[in-house]
N, CA, C and O atoms as a GROMACS GRO file, in nm:
protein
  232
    1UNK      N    1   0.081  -0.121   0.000
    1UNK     CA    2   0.000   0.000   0.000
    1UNK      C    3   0.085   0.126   0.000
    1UNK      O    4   0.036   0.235  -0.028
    2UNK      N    5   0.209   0.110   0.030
    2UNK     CA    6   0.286   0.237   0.035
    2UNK      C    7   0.343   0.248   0.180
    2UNK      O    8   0.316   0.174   0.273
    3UNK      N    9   0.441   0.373   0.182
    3UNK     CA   10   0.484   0.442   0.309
    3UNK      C   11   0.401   0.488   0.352
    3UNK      O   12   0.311   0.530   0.279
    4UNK      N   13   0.397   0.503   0.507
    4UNK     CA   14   0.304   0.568   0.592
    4UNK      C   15   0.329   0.680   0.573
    4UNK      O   16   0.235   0.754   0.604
    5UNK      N   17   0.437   0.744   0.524
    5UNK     CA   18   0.412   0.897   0.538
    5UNK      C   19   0.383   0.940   0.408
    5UNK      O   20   0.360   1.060   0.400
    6UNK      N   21   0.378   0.875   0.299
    6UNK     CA   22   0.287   0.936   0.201
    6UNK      C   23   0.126   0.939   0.218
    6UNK      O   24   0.054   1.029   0.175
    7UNK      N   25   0.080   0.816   0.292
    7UNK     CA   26  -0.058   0.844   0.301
    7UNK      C   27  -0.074   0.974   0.427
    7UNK      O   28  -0.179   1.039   0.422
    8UNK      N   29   0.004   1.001   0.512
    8UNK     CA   30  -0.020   1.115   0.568
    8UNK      C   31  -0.051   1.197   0.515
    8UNK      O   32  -0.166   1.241   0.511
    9UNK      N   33   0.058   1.245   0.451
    9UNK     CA   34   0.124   1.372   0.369
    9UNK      C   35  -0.035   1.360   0.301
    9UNK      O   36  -0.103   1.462   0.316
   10UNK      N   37  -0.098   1.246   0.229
   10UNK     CA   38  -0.236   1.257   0.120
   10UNK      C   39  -0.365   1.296   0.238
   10UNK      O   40  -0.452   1.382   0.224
   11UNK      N   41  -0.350   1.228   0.325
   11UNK     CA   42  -0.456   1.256   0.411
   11UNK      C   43  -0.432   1.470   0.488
   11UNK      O   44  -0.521   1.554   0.487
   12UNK      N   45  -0.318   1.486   0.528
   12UNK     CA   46  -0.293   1.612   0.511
   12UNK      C   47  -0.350   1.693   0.401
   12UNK      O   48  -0.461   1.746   0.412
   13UNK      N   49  -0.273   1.704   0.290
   13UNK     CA   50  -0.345   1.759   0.172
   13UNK      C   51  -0.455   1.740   0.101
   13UNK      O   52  -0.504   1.800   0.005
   14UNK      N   53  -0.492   1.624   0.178
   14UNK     CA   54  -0.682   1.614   0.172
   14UNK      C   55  -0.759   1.706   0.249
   14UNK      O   56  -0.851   1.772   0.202
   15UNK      N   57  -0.721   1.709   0.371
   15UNK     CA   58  -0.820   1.811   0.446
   15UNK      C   59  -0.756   1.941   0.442
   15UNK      O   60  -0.829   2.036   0.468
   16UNK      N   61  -0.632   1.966   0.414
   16UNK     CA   62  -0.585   2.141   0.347
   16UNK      C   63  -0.721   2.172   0.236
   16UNK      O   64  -0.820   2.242   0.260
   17UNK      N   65  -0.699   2.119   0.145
   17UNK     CA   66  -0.815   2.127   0.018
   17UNK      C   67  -0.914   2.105   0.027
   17UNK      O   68  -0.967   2.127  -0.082
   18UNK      N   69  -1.036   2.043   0.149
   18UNK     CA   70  -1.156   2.018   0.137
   18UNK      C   71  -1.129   2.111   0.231
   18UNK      O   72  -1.118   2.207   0.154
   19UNK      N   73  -1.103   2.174   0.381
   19UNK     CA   74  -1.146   2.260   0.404
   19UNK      C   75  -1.079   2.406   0.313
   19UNK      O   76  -1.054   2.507   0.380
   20UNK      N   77  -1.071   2.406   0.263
   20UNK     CA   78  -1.032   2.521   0.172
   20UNK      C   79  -1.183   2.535   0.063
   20UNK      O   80  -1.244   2.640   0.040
   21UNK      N   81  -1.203   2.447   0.030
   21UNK     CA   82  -1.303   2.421  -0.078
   21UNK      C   83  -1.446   2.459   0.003
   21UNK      O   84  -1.527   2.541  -0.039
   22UNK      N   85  -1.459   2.383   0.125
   22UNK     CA   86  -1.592   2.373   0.242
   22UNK      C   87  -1.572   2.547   0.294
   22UNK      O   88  -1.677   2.604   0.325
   23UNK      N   89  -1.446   2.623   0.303
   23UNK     CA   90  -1.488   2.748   0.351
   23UNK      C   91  -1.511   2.843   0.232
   23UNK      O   92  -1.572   2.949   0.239
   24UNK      N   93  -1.458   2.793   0.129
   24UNK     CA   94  -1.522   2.927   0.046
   24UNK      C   95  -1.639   2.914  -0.041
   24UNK      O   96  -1.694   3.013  -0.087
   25UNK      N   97  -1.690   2.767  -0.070
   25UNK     CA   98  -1.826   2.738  -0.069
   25UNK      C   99  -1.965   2.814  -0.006
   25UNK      O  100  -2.070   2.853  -0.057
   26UNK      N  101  -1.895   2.815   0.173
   26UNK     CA  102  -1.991   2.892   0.280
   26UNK      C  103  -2.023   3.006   0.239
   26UNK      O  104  -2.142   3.034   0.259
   27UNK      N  105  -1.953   3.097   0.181
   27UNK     CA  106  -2.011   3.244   0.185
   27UNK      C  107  -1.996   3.323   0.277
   27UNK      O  108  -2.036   3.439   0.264
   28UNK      N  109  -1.927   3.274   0.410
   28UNK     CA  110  -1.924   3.334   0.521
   28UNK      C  111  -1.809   3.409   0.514
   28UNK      O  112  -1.696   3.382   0.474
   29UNK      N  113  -1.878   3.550   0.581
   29UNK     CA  114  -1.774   3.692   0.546
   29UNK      C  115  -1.700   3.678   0.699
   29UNK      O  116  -1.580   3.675   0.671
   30UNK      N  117  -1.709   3.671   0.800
   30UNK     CA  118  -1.647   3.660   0.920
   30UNK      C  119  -1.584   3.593   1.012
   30UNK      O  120  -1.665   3.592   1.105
   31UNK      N  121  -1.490   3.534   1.045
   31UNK     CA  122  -1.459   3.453   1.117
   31UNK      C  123  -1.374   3.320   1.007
   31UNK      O  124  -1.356   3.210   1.058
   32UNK      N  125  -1.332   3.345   0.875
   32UNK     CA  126  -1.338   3.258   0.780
   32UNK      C  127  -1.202   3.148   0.841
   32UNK      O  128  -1.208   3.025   0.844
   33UNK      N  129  -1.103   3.223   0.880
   33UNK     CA  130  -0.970   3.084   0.939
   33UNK      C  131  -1.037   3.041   1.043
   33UNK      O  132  -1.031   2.919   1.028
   34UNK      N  133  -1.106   3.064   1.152
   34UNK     CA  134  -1.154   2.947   1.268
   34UNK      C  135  -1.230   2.828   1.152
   34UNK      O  136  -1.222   2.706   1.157
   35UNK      N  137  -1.302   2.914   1.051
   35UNK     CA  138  -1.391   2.799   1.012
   35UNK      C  139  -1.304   2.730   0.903
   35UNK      O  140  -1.354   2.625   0.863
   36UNK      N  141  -1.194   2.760   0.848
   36UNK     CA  142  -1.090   2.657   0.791
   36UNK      C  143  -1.020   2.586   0.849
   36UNK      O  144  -0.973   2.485   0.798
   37UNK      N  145  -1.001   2.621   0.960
   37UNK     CA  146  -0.874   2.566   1.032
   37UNK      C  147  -0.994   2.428   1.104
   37UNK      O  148  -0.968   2.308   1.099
   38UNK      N  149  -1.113   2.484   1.162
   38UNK     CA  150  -1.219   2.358   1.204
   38UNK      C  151  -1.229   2.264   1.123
   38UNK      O  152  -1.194   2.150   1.154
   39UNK      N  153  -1.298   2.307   0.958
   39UNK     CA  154  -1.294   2.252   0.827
   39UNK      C  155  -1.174   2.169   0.824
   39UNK      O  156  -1.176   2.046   0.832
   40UNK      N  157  -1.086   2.232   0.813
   40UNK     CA  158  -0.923   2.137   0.755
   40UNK      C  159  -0.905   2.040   0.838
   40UNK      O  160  -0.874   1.936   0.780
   41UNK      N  161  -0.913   2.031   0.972
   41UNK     CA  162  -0.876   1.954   1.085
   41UNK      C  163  -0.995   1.823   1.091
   41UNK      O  164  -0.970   1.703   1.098
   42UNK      N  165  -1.111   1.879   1.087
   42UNK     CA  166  -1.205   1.761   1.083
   42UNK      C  167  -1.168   1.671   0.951
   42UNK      O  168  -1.127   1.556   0.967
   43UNK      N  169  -1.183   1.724   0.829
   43UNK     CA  170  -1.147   1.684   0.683
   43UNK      C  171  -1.016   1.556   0.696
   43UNK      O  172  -1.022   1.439   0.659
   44UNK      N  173  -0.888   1.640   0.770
   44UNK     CA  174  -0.825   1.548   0.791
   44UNK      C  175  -0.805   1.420   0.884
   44UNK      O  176  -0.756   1.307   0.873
   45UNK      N  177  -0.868   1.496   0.980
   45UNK     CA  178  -0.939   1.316   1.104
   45UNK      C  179  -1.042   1.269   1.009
   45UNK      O  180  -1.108   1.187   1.072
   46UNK      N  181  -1.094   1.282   0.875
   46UNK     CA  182  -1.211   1.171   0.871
   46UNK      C  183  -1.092   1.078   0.752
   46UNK      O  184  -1.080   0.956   0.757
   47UNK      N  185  -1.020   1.163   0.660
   47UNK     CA  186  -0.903   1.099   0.601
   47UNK      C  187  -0.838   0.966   0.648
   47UNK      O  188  -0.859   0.850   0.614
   48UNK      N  189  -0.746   1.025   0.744
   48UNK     CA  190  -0.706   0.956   0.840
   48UNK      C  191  -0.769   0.845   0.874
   48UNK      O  192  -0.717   0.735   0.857
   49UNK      N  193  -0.913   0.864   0.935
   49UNK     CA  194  -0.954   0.735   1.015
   49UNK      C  195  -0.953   0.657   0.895
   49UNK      O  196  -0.907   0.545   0.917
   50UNK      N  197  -0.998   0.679   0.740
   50UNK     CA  198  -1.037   0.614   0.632
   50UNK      C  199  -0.897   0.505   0.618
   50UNK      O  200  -0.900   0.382   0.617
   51UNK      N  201  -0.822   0.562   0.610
   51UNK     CA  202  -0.669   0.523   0.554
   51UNK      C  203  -0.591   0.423   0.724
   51UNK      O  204  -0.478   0.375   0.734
   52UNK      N  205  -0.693   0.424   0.820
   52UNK     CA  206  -0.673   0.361   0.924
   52UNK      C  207  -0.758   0.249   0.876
   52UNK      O  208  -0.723   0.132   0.860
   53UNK      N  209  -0.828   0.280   0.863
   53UNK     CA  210  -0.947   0.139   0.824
   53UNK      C  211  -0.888   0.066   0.692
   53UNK      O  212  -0.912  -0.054   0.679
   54UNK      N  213  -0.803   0.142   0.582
   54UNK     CA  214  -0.785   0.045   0.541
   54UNK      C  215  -0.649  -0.080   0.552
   54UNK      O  216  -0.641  -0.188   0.496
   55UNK      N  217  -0.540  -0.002   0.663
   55UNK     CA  218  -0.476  -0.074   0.679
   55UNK      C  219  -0.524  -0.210   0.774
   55UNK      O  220  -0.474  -0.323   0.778
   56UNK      N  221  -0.629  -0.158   0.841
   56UNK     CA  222  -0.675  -0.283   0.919
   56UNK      C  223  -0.738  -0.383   0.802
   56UNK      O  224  -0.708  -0.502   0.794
   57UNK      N  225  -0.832  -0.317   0.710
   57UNK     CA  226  -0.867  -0.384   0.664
   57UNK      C  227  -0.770  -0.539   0.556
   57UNK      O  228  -0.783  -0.660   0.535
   58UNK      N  229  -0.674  -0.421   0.519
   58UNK     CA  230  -0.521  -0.490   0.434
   58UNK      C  231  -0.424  -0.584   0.477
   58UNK      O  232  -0.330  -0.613   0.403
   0.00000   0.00000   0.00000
């Protein structure tokens, strides 16, 4: 399946880019980095758990 730190590094730059994508989607004029930095961080724990599941699964 690869090095573990490439699937990081993918799971990282997965939730950089979905919350990037999920905050400017919103429309929201105020507060926009709490709600990226929330966005990016969740994005990347759901990554993560995915790419956890599949090493169990593998």
């Amino acid at each position: 399946m690869g090095s573990v730190g490439f699937w990081i590094a993918y799971c990282i730059g997965f939730g950089v880019l979905g919350g990037g994508l999920y905050t400017y989607m919103s429309g929201r004029k105020t507060k926009r980095w709490s709600l990226f930095l929330r966005s990016a961080l969740i994005y990347t724990a759901f990554a993560l758990a995915f790419v956890w599941l599949l090493y169990k699964v593998a």
